[in-house]
C-alpha positions in Angstrom: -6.0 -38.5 6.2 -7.3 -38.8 9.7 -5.1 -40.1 12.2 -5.5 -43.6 13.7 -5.2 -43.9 17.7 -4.6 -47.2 17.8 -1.1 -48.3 19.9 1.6 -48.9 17.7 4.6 -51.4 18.5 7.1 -48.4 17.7 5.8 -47.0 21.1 7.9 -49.0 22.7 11.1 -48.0 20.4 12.9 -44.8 20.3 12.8 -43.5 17.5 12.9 -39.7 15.3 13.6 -37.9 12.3 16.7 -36.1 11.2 17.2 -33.7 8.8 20.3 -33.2 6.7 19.4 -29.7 5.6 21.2 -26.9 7.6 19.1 -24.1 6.1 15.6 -23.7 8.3 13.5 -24.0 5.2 13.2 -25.2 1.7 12.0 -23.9 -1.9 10.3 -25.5 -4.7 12.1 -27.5 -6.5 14.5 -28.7 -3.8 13.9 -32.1 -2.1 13.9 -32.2 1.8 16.2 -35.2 3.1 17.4 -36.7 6.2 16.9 -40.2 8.2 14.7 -41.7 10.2 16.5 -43.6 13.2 14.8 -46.3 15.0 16.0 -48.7 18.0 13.5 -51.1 18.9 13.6 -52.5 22.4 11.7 -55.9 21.7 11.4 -58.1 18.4 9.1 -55.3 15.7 6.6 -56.5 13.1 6.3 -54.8 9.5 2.5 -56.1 8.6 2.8 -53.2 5.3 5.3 -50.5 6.1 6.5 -47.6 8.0 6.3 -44.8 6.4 6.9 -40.9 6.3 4.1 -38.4 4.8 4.7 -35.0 4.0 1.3 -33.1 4.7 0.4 -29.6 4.0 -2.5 -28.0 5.6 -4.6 -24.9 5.4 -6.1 -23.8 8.9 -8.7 -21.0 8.4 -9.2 -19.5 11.6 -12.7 -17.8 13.4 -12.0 -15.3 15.7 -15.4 -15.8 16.8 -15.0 -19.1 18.3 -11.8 -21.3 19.1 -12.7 -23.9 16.7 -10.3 -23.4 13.8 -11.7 -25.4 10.2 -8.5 -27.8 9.3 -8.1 -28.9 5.5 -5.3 -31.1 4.1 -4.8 -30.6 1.0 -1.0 -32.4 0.1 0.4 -35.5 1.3 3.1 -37.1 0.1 4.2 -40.6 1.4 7.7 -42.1 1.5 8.1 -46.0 2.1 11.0 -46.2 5.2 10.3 -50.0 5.4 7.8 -51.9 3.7 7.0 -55.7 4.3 8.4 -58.4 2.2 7.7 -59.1 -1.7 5.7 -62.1 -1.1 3.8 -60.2 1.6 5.0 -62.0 4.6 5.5 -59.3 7.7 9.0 -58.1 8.1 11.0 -58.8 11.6 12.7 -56.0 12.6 15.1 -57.8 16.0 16.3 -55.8 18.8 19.6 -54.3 17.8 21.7 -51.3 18.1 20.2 -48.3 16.6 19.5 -48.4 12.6 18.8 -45.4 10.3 16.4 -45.2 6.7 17.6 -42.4 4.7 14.6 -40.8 2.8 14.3 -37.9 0.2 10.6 -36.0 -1.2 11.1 -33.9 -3.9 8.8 -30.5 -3.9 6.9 -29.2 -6.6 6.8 -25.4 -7.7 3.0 -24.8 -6.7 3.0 -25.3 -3.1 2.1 -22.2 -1.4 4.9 -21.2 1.5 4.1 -21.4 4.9 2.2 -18.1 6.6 0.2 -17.3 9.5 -1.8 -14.7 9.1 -4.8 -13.1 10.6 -7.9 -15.1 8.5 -5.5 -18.3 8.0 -2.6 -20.2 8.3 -0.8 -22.5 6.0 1.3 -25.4 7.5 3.8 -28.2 6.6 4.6 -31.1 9.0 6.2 -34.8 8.6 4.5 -37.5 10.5 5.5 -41.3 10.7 2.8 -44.0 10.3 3.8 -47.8 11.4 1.1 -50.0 9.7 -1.0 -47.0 9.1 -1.1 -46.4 13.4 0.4 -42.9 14.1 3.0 -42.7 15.9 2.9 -40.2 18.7 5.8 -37.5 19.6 7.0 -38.0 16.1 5.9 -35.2 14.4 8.2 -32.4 13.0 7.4 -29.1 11.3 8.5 -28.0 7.8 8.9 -24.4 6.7 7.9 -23.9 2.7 9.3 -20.5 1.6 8.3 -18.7 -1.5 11.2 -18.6 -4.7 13.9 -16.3 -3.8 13.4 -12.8 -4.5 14.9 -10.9 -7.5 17.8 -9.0 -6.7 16.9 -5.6 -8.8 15.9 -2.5 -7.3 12.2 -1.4 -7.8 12.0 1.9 -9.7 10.4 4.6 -7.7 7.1 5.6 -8.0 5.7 9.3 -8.6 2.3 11.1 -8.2 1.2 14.2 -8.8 -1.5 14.7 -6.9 -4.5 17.8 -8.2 -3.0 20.0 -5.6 0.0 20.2 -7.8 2.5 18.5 -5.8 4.5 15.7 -7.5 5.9 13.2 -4.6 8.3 10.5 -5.2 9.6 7.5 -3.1 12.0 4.9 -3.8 13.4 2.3 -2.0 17.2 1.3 -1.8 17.1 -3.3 -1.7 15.2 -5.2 -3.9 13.7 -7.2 -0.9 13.7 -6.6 3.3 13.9 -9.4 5.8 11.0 -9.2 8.7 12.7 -12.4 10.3 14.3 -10.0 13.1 12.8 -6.5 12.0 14.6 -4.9 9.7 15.2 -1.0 9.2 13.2 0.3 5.9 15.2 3.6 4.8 12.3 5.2 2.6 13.5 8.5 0.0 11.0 10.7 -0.3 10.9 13.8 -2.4 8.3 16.6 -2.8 7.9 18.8 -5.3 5.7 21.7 -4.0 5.9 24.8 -6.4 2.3 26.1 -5.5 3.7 26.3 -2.0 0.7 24.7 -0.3 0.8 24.0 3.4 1.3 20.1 3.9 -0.2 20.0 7.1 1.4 16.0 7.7 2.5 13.2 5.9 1.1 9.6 7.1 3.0 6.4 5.9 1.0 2.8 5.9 2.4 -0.2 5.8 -0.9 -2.9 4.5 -0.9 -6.1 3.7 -3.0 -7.4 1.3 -3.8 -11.4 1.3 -5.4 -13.1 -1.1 -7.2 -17.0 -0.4 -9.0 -18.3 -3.4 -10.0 -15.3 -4.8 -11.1 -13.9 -1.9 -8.8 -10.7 -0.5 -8.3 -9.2 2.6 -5.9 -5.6 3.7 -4.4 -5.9 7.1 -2.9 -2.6 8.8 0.6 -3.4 9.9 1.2 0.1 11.0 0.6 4.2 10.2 3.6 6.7 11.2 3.1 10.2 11.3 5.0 13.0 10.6 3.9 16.3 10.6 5.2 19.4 8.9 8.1 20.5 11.6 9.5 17.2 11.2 9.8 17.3 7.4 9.6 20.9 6.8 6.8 20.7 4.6 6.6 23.8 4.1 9.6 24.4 1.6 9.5 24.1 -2.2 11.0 20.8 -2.5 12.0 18.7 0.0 13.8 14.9 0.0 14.2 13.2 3.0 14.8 9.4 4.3 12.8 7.9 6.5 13.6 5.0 8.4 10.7 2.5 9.2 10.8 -0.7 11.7 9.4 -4.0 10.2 7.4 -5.8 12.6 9.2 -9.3 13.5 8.1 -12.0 11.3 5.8 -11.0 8.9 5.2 -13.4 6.0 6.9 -13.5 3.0 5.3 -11.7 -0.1 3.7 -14.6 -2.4 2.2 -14.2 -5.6 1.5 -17.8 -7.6 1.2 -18.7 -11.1 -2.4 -19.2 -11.8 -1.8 -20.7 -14.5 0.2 -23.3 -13.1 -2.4 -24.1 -10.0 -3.4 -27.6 -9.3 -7.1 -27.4 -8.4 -6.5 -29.1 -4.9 -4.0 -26.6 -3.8 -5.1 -23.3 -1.8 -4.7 -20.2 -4.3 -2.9 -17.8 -1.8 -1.0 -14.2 -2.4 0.6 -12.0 0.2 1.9 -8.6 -0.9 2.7 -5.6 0.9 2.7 -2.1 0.1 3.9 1.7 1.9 0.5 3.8 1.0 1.5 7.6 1.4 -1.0 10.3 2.2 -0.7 14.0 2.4 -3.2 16.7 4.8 -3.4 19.1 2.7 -5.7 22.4 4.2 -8.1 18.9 5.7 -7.8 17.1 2.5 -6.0 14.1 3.3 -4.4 13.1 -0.9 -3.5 9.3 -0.9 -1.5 9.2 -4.0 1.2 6.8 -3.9 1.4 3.3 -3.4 4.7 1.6 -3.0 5.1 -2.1 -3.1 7.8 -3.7 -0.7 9.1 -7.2 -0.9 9.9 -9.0 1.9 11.6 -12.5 2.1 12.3 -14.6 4.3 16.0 -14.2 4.4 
């Protein structure tokens, strides 16, 4: 839906939108709710309605160029004040301010709001008098994905054809990247051949899916080398702590089967890849997957 430039009446109102919601986001399956004020300076005509959409958006972005391709693919209207039965224009008269509660329900197949490196997925509520646009009245909506499941992953083991067995677990079902949070790692290495580990390199990649099309993104390496984790002992378990960058987005991963053929098919995941120099053989032989919400 394309907006219309033409001057609205409301300009000369003040009006906005409220929202009732103390959390900073909403999940499927909620409804987001709140009011929309108005207090009109001069006598206001309702030809058809004022309204409220809910519009969510996918921005694909080239780094080649600043021109970014735009692509609505939700909108969901709410009626705040519609024009008589009979279809005579309704008078709104110049009064004290006046407020028209509204409520849109969301579905289960919306994917949450990201920016990422190839794209960007956004959620806004704009406010249409007589299907003019009003200016200034736009406010942004933050979709997150279902909450996360509280159980702890199991740990994952390798053994590489070196002969050493390495383990890492995690201790929380989920981390938090709204503020950086502090990823203790457990690592354990069984190393009975007594092979020199020369180092041990920890990636963090996230792996984004858009319509069936995937991309890795980097979001750091750390090194450690063998005088840090004394690599060259037996067996060895140690914790690492590792730093989440600020505001990653939350891991995503839809039901297919459940995908309306309008909506963007979109999955974020993230995982700790581990690789181990052995003697200039660098063994990549576990991958750990890490959840991270948006709590």
């Amino acid at each position: 839906m394309g907006l219309k430039v033409t001057k609205s009446p409301l300009t000369n109102a003040d009006y906005g939108i409220r929202l009732s919601s103390a959390n900073s986001f909403y999940r499927g399956r909620s409804s987001i709710q709140g009011d929309f004020s108005l207090k009109t300076r001069a006598k206001l005509r309702v030809e058809r309605k004022i309204r409220l959409d809910l519009i969510g958006q996918l921005i694909k972005h080239h780094h080649s160029s600043q021109l970014n391709d735009k692509e609505i693919f939700f909108t969901y209207s709410f009626p705040l004040v519609t024009s008589h039965e009979n279809g005579m224009a309704r008078i709104i008269h110049q009064q004290e301010q006046i407020t028209y509660p509204f409520r849109i329900p969301l579905g289960v197949n919306l994917p949450p709001s990201c920016e990422l490196k190839d794209f960007s997925v956004v959620y806004y509520l704009d406010i249409y008098h007589d299907e003019k646009f009003l200016p200034n009245s736009r406010k942004k909506i933050t979709l997150a994905p279902p909450a996360p499941r509280v159980n702890i992953p199991p740990p994952c083991t390798n053994t590489d054809p070196s002969g050493i067995t390495t383990t890492c677990h995690l201790q929380k079902s989920f981390y938090s990247a709204r503020e950086g949070s502090i990823v203790p790692l457990t690592i354990s290495i069984e190393n009975l051949q007594s092979n020199r580990i020369h180092s041990l390199t920890i990636q963090l990649v996230q792996t984004v899916l858009l319509n069936e099309i995937t991309h890795e993104n980097e979001i750091f390496t750390t090194l450690f080398d063998e005088i840090e984790l004394n690599l060259h002992e037996n067996r060895i378990e140690t914790i690492v702590e590792l730093t989440l960058p600020s505001n990653l987005s939350s891991t995503y991963v839809p039901d297919k089967n459940c995908q309306p053929d309008n909506v963007p098919l979109v999955s974020i995941t993230y995982e700790f890849r581990l690789t181990k120099q052995i003697d200039d053989i660098n063994n990549s032989n576990v991958y750990l997957p890490i959840p991270i919400g948006i709590e």
